[in-house]
C-alpha positions as CSV (number, residue, x, y, z in Angstrom):
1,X,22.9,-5.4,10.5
2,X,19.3,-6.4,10.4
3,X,19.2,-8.9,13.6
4,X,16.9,-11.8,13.5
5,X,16.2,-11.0,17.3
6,X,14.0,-8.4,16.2
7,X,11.4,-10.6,15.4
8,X,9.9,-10.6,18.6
9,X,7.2,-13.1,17.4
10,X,9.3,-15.9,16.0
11,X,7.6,-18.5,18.4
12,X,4.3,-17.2,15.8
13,X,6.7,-17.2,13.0
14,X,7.7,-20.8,13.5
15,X,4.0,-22.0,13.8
16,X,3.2,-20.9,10.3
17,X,6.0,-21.5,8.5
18,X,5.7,-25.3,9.9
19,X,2.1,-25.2,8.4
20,X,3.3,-23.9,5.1
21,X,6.2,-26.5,4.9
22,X,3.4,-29.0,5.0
23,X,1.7,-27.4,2.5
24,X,4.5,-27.1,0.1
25,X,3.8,-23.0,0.0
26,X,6.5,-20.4,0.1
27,X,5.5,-17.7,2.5
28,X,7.0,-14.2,2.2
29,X,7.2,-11.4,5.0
30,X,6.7,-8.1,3.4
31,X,6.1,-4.5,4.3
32,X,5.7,-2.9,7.6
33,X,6.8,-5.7,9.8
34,X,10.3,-5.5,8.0
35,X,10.7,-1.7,8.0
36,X,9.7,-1.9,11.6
37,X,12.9,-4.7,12.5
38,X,15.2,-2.3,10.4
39,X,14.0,1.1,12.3
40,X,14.4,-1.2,15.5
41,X,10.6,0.1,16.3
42,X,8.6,-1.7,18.8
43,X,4.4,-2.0,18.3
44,X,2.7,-2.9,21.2
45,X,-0.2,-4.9,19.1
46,X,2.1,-5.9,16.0
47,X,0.8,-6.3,12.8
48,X,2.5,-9.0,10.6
49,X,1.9,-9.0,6.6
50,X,3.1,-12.3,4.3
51,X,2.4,-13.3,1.1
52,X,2.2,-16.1,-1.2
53,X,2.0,-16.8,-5.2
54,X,-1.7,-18.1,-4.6
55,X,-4.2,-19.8,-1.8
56,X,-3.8,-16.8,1.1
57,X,-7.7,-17.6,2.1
58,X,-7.1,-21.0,2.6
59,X,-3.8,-21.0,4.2
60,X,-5.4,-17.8,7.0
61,X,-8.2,-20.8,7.7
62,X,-5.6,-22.8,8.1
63,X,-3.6,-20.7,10.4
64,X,-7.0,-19.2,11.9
65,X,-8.1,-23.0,12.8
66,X,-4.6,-24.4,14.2
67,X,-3.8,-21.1,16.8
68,X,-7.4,-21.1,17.2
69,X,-7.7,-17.3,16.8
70,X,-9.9,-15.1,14.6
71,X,-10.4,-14.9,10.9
72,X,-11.6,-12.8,8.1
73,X,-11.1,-12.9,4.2
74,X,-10.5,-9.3,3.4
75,X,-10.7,-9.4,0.2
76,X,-12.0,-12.4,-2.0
77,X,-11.8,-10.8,-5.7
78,X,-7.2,-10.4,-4.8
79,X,-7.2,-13.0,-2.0
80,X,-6.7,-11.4,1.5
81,X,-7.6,-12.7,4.9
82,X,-6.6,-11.5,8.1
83,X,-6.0,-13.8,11.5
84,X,-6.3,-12.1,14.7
85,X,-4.6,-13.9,17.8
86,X,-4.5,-12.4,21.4
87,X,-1.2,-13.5,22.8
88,X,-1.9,-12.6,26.9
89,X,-2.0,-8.7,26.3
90,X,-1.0,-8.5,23.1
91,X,-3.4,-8.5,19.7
92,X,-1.5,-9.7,16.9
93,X,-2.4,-9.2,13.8
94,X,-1.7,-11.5,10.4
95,X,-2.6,-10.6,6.6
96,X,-2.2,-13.3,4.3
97,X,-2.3,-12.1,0.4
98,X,-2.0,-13.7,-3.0
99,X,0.8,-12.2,-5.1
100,X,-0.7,-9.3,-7.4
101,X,1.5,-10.4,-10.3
102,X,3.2,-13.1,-11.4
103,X,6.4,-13.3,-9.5
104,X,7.3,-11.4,-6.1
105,X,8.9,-8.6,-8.1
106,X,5.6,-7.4,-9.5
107,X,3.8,-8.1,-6.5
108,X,5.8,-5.7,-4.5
109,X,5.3,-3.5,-7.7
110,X,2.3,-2.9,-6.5
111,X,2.8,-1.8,-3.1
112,X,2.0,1.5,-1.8
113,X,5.6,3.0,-0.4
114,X,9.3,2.2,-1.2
115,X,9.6,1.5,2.5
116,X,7.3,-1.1,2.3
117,X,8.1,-2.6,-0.8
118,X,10.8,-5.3,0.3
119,X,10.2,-8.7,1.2
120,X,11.7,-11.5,3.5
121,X,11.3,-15.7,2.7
122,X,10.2,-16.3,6.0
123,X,12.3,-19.5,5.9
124,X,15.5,-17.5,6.2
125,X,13.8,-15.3,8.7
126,X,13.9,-18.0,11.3
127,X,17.6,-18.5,11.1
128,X,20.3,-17.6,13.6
129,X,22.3,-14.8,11.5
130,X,22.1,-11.7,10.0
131,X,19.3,-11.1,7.5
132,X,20.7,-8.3,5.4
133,X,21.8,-10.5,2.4
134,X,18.2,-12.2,2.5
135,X,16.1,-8.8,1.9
136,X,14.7,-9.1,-1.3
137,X,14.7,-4.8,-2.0
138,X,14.0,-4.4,-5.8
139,X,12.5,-0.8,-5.3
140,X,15.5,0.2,-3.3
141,X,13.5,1.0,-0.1
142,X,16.3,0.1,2.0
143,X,17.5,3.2,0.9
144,X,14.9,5.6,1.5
145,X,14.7,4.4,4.9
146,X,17.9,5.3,5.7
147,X,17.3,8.7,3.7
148,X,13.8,9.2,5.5
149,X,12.0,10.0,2.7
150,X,8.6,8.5,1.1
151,X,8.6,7.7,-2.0
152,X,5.7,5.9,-4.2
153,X,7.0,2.1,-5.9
154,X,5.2,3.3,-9.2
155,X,3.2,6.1,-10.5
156,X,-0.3,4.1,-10.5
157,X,0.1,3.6,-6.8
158,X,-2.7,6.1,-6.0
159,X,-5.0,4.9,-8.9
160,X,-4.8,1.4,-7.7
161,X,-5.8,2.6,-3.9
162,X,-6.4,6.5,-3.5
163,X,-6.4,6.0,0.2
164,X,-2.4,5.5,0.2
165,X,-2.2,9.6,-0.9
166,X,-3.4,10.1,3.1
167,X,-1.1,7.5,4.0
168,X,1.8,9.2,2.8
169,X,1.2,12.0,5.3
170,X,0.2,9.7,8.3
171,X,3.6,7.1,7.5
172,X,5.4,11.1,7.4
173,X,4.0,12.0,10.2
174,X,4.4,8.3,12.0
175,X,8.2,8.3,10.9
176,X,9.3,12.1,10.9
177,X,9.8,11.5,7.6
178,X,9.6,13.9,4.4
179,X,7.6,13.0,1.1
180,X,9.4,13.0,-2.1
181,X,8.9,15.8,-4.2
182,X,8.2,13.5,-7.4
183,X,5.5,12.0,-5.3
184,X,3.9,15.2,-3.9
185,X,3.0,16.4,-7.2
186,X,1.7,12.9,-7.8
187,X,-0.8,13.8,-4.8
188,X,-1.7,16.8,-6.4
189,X,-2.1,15.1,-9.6
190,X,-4.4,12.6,-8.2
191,X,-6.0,14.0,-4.7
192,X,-9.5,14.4,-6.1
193,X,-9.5,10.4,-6.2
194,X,-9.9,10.5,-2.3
195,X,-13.3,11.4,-2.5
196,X,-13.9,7.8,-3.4
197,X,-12.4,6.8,-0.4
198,X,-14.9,5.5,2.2
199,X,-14.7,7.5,5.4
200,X,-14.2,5.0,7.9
201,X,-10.6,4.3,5.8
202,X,-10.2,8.4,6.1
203,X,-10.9,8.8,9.6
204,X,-7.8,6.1,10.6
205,X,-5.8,7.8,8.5
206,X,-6.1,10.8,9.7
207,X,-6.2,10.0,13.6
208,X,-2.8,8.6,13.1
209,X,-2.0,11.9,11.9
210,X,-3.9,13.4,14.3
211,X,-1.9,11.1,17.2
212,X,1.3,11.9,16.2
213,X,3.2,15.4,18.2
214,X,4.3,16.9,14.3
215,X,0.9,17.0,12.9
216,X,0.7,20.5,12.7
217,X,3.3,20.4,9.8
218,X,2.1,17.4,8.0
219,X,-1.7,19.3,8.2
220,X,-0.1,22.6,6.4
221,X,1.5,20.5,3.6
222,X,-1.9,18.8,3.3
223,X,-3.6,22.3,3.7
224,X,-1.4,23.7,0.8
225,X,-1.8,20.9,-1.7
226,X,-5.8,21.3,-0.9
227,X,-6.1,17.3,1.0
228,X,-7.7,18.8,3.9
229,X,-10.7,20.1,2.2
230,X,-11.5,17.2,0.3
231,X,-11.4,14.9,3.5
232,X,-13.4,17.6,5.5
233,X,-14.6,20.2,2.9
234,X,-16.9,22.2,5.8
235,X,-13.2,23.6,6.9
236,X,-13.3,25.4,3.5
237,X,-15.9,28.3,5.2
238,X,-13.1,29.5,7.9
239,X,-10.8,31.1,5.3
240,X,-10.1,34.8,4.9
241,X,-13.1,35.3,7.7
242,X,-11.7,38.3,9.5
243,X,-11.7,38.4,13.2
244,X,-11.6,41.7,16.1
245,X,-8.6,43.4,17.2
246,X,-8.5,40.4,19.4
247,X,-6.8,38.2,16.8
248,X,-4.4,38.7,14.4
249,X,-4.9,36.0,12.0
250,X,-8.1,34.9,10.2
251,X,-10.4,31.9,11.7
252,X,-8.1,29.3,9.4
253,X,-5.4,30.8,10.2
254,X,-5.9,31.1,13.8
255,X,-7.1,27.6,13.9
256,X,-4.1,26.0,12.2
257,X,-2.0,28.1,14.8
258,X,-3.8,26.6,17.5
259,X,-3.0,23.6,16.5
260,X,0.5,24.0,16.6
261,X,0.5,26.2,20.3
262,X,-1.6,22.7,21.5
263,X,1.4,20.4,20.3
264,X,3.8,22.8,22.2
265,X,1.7,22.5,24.6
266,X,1.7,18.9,24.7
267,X,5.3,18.9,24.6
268,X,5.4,21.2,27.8
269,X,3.7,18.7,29.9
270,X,5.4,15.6,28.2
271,X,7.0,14.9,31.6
272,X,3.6,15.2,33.9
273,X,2.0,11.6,33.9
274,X,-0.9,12.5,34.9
275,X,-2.1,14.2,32.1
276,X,0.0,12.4,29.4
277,X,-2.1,9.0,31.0
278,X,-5.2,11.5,30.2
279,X,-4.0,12.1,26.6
280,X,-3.5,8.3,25.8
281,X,-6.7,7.3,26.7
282,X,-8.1,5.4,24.2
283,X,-11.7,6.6,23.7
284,X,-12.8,4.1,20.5
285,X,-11.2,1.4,19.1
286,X,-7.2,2.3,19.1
287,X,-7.9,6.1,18.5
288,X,-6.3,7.8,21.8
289,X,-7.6,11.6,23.1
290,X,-5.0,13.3,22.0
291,X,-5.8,13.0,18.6
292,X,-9.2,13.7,19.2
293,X,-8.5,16.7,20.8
294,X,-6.6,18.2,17.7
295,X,-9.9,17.5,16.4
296,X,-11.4,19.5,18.7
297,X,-8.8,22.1,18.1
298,X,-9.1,22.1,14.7
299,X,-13.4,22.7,15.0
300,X,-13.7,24.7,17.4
301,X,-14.3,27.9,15.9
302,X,-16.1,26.2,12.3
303,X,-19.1,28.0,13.9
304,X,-17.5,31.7,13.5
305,X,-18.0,32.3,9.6
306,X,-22.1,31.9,9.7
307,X,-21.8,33.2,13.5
308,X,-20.2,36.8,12.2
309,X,-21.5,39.8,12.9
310,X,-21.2,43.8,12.7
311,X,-22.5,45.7,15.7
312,X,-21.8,49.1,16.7
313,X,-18.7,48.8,14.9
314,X,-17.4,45.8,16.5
315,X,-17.0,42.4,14.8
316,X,-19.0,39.6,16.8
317,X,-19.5,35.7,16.4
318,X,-22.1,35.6,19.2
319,X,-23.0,31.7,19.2
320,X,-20.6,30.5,17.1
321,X,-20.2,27.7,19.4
322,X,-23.5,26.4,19.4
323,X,-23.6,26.8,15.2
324,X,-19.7,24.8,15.3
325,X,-21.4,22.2,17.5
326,X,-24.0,21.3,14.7
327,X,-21.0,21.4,11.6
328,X,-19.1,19.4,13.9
329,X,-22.0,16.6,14.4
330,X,-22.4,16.5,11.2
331,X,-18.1,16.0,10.2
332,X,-18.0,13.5,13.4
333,X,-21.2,11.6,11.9
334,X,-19.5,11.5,8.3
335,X,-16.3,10.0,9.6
336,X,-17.7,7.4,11.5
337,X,-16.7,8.4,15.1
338,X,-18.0,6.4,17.6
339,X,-21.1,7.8,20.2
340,X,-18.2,8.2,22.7
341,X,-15.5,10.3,20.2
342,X,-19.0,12.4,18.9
343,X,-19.8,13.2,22.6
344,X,-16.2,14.2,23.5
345,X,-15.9,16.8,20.2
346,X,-19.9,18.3,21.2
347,X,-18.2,18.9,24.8
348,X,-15.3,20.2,23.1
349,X,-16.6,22.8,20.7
350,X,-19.6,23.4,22.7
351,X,-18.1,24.3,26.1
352,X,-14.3,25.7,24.4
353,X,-15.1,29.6,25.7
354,X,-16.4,28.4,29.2
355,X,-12.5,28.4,30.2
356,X,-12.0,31.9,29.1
357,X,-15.5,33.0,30.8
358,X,-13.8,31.8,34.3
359,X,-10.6,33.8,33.5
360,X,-12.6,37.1,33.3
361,X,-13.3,36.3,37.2
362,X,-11.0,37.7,39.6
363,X,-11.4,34.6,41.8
364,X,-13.4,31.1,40.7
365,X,-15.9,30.5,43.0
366,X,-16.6,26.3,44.0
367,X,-20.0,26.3,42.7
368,X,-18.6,28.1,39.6
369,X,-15.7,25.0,39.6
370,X,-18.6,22.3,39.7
371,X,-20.5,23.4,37.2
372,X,-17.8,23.5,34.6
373,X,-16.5,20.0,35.5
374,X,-20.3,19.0,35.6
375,X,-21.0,20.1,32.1
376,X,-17.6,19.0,30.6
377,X,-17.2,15.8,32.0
378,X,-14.5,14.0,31.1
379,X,-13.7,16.4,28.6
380,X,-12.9,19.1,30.8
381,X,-9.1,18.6,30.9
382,X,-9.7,18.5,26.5
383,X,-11.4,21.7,26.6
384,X,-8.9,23.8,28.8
385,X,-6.0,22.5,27.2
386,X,-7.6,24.1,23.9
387,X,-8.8,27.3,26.0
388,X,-4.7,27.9,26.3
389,X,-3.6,26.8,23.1
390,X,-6.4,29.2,21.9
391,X,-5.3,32.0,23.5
392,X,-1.7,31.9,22.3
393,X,-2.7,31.5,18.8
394,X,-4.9,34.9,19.9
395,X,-2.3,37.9,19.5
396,X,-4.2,40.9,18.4
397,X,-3.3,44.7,19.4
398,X,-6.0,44.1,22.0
399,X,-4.5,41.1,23.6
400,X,-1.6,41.5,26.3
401,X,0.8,38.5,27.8
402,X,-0.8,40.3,31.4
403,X,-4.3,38.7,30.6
404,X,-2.8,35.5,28.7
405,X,-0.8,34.5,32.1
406,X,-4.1,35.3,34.0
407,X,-5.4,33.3,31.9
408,X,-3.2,30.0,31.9
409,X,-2.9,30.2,35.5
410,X,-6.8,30.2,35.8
411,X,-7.0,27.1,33.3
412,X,-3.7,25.1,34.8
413,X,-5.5,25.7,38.4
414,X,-8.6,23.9,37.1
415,X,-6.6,21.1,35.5
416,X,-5.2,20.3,38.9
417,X,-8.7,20.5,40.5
418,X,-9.5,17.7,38.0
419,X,-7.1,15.2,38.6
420,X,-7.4,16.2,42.3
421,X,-11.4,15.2,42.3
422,X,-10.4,12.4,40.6
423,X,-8.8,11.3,43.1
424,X,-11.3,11.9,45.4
425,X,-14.1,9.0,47.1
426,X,-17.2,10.1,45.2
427,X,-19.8,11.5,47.9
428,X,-23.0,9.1,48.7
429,X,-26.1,10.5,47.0
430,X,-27.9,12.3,50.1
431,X,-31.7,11.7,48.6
432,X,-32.9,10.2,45.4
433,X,-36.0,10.9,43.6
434,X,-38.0,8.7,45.0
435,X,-37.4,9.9,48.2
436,X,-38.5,13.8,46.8
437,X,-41.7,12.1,45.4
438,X,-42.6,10.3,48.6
439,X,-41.9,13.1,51.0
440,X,-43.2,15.7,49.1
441,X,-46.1,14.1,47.2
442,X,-44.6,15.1,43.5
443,X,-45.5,13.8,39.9
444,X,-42.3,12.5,38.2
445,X,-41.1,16.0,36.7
446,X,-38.5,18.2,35.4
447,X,-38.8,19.7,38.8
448,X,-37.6,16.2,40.4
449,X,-34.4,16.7,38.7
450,X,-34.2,19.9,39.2
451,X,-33.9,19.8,42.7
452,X,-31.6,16.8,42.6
453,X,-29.0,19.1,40.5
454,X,-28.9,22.0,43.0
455,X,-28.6,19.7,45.7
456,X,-26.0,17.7,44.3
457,X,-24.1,21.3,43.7
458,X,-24.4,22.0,47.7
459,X,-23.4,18.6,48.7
460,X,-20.1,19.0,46.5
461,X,-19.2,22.6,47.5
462,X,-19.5,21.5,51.5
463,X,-23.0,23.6,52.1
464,X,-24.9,20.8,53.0
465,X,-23.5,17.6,54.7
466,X,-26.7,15.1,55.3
467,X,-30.2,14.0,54.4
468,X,-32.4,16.4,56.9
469,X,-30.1,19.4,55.3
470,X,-31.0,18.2,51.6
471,X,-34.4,17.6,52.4
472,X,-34.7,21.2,54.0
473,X,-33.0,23.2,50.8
474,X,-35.9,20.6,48.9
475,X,-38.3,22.1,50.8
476,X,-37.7,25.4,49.5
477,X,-37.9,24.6,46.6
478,X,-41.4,23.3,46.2
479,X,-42.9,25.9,48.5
C-alpha cells in the first residue's frame, strides 16, 4: 500500500495545491518523488517534480512569490522553472513543467525511465487513504520497480535527451538495480550522442555513480559498452600498457581493480565514523569525497602509458605521477570541478606513491610523518586509502601478502595519526616573517619561507619548544 504519510512534505503540498485551486490548474506529481514514496526512500534535501497541461512559468512565480523562496525558469522554449525553498535545514526543491503532449499520457511518454513515468493528481495526494488506486502507471513502472529493472518509456528517449543513457547507470547504481537488456543495446545504439552532452550534466551523473558503494560494477558495464571513453576518452591510453612483475594485470585493468579493492575497502571501515564522517564530506556543491576519491582511484596511474620505459631489462614509469597530474588537470578542468575538487585529485594523483615510499621504511620517522600530512593536506586520508586499494589490485610473482600487510599496517598507522592531529590544539606560530626580517635584516625572499618551513617541522616534531630556540635554528640558517 502506497501510504499518503510518505509525503513528508504535505504541509508544502497543501500550499500549492491551494494556489492552483485558485487558479483553476490541475497539478500532477510525477517521477522521482513518487518512486521515492513507493521504495519508502528518504532524501535529505527532496526534490519534488509536478506538472501541468500549460502555464508552469507562471504558476513557479507564483509559488516562488507566495513561500518567498527562489526561482528559475529552466527551460522557456518547453516551460520549466524550478522553486527552491529552505525549510530550517532542509533545501527543497520544486520543478514545475508544461505537459510535452497533449494529454498526461504522452507527456509521461516522454519521460526518461519506466520508474519515473507515473503520475499522481496532487489533489488525491493530500487525502487520508491509500493512494494505490490513484497512480496513473500507463508505462507499467509500477512494475519494474518491484522487478528492479530500468527500462526506457520509448525508444526515442535518448534522442530526445542523450544525457538520460548516463542516467541509466547512476539510477542502477542509486537503486541496485539492473538495466534492461532491450535498453542496453539502445545505449549502444545511441552512446555516441553523449558527446553532445555538456560536461557540467556529465560530471553529476557520474559523481552519483561515483558516490554510490557498487560503482565498480556499473563502471565495467559502462567500460564494456565503450560509455567510459566517450565521457573521459584520455582513459583510452591505459589499455593493454604492460606493467613489471609487480603487477599482474595491465594499467586498465589494474586500475578498474582498484577500484573495486577501494569499495571493499570502504565497506571494511563502514562501521568506523571517523573516517566514514571523512568520506561524506562534501567538498563542492552536493558531491561528497568519496566519490571524488574513486576519481582519484580511477587516475592515478593515467600518467603510466607516456611515463613507460625499458631499462636494463626492467619496465619503468619513472614520473608517471607528475605526467597523470597534468591528464588529470586537464579531465578535472573539462568536467567542471570546482578549485577545491581540482586541488584534492592533483594531491591525489600527485602524492598516490608517497604511501608506498614510507612502507619501504622499517620505521616512519616524525619529521618523515609531517611532511606527508604537510604536502597532502586534507587529502592525506584520500591518498592512503588508494595506496592500499592499490596494492591489492598489485599481485604480480614479485609481490608477497609479507610486504602487502607491512604495507597496510604502515598506511592504517598514518590514518590514525591523522584523525589523532586532528584532534589536536594547533601549536601557536613561534616567529613570523616579520620577526626573521627584523631580527636578521632580510629582503622579503624565498629564504624567509624557507626558514619558516623547517622551523615549523621542529616545532611539530617536539625539537624546539619557544621563540629564543626558533630564532637560534634561524640563525643558522642565514650564517
Amino acid at each position: 500500500m502506497i501510504s499518503p504519510q510518505r509525503l513528508k512534505e504535505q504541509g508544502l503540498l497543501k500550499t500549492i495545491y491551494q494556489l492552483a485551486k485558485k487558479r483553476k490548474l490541475r497539478l500532477y506529481l510525477v517521477g522521482g518523488v513518487l518512486r521515492d514514496i513507493i521504495l519508502a526512500r528518504d532524501k535529505e534535501n527532496p526534490d519534488i517534480d509536478f506538472c501541468l497541461k500549460k502555464g508552469a512559468i507562471n504558476f513557479g512565480k507564483i509559488v516562488a512569490k507566495e513561500m518567498k523562496a527562489g526561482f528559475v525558469i529552466l527551460d522557456k522554449t518547453h516551460g520549466c522553472s524550478r522553486v527552491v525553498k529552505r525549510i530550517k535545514d532542509r533545501i527543497c526543491t520544486l520543478d514545475f513543467t508544461d505537459f510535452r503532449g497533449n494529454t498526461l499520457e504522452k507527456d509521461l511518454l516522454h519521460r526518461d525511465f519506466t520508474i519515473n513515468a507515473f503520475a499522481l493528481d496532487l489533489e488525491k495526494a493530500l487525502q487520508d487513504k491509500s493512494l494505490d488506486e490513484f497512480i496513473i502507471d500507463p508505462y507499467q513502472g509500477i512494475k519494474d520497480l518491484a522487478a528492479k529493472t530500468i527500462r526506457v518509456v520509448n525508444y526515442k528517449a535518448f534522442d530526445e535527451d542523450p544525457l538520460r543513457i548516463l542516467r541509466a547507470f547512476s539510477l542502477a547504481a542509486i537503486f541496485g538495480f539492473s538495466i534492461d537488456k532491450e535498453t542496453l543495446k539502445l545505449i549502444k545504439l545511441k552512446r555516441e550522442k553523449l558527446s553532445r552532452v555538456s560536461p557540467e550534466r556529465i560530471r553529476d551523473e557520474l559523481f552519483k555513480i561515483l558516490d554510490r558503494p557498487n560503482a565498480f560494477e556499473n563502471l565495467i558495464q559502462m567500460d564494456k559498452l565503450k560509455i567510459l571513453k566517450i565521457i573521459i576518452p584520455e582513459i583510452e591510453i591505459m589499455r593493454n600498457v604492460k606493467q613489471g612483475p609487480y603487477h599482474h594485470l595491465d594499467v586498465w585493468q589494474h586500475t578498474l581493480e582498484t577500484i573495486k579493492q577501494l569499495e571493499i575497502l570502504m565497506k571494511e571501515v563502514k562501521n568506523n565514523k571517523t573516517i566514514q564522517g571523512y568520506l561524506n564530506e562534501i567538498i563542492s556543491s552536493e558531491r561528497r569525497r568519496r566519490a571524488l576519491i574513486k576519481l582519484g582511484a580511477l587516475l592515478h596511474d593515467i600518467g603510466k602509458p607516456t611515463a613507460k620505459r625499458r631499462e636494463n631489462g626492467k619496465t619503468k614509469f619513472h614520473g608517471h605521477e607528475r605526467i597523470g597530474l597534468e591528464i588529470s588537470e586537464n579531465i578535472a578542468k573539462h568536467l567542471k570541478l570546482s578549485n577545491d575538487e581540482l586541488d584534492s585529485l592533483r594531491k591525489m594523483v600527485f602524492w598516490h606513491l608517497r604511501p608506498g615510499y614510507l612502507a619501504d621504511n622499517e620505521e616512519i620517522t616524525p619529521r618523515a610523518t609531517f611532511r606527508y600530512f604537510r604536502d597532502t593536506a586534507q587529502e592525506g586520508v584520500s591518498i592512503l586509502l588508494i595506496s592500499i586499494a592499490d596494492q591489492r589490485a598489485t599481485r604480480g610473482p614479485l609481490t608477497s601478502r609479507g610486504s602487502r600487510m607491512h604495507h597496510e599496517k604502515v598506511v592504517l598507522d598514518l590514518v590514525k595519526a591523522y584523525f589523532k592531529g586532528q584532534k589536536e590544539k594547533k601549536l601557536p606560530r613561534l616567529i613570523t616573517g616579520d620577526d626573521l626580517i627584523k631580527k636578521f635584516k632580510l629582503e622579503p625572499s624565498s629564504l624567509v619561507g624557507k626558514i619558516l618551513r623547517e622551523i615549523e617541522e621542529l616545532q611539530a616534531i617536539g625539537k624546539i619548544k619557544n621563540k629564543k630556540e626558533a630564532l637560534r635554528i634561524a640563525k643558522k640558517f642565514i650564517t
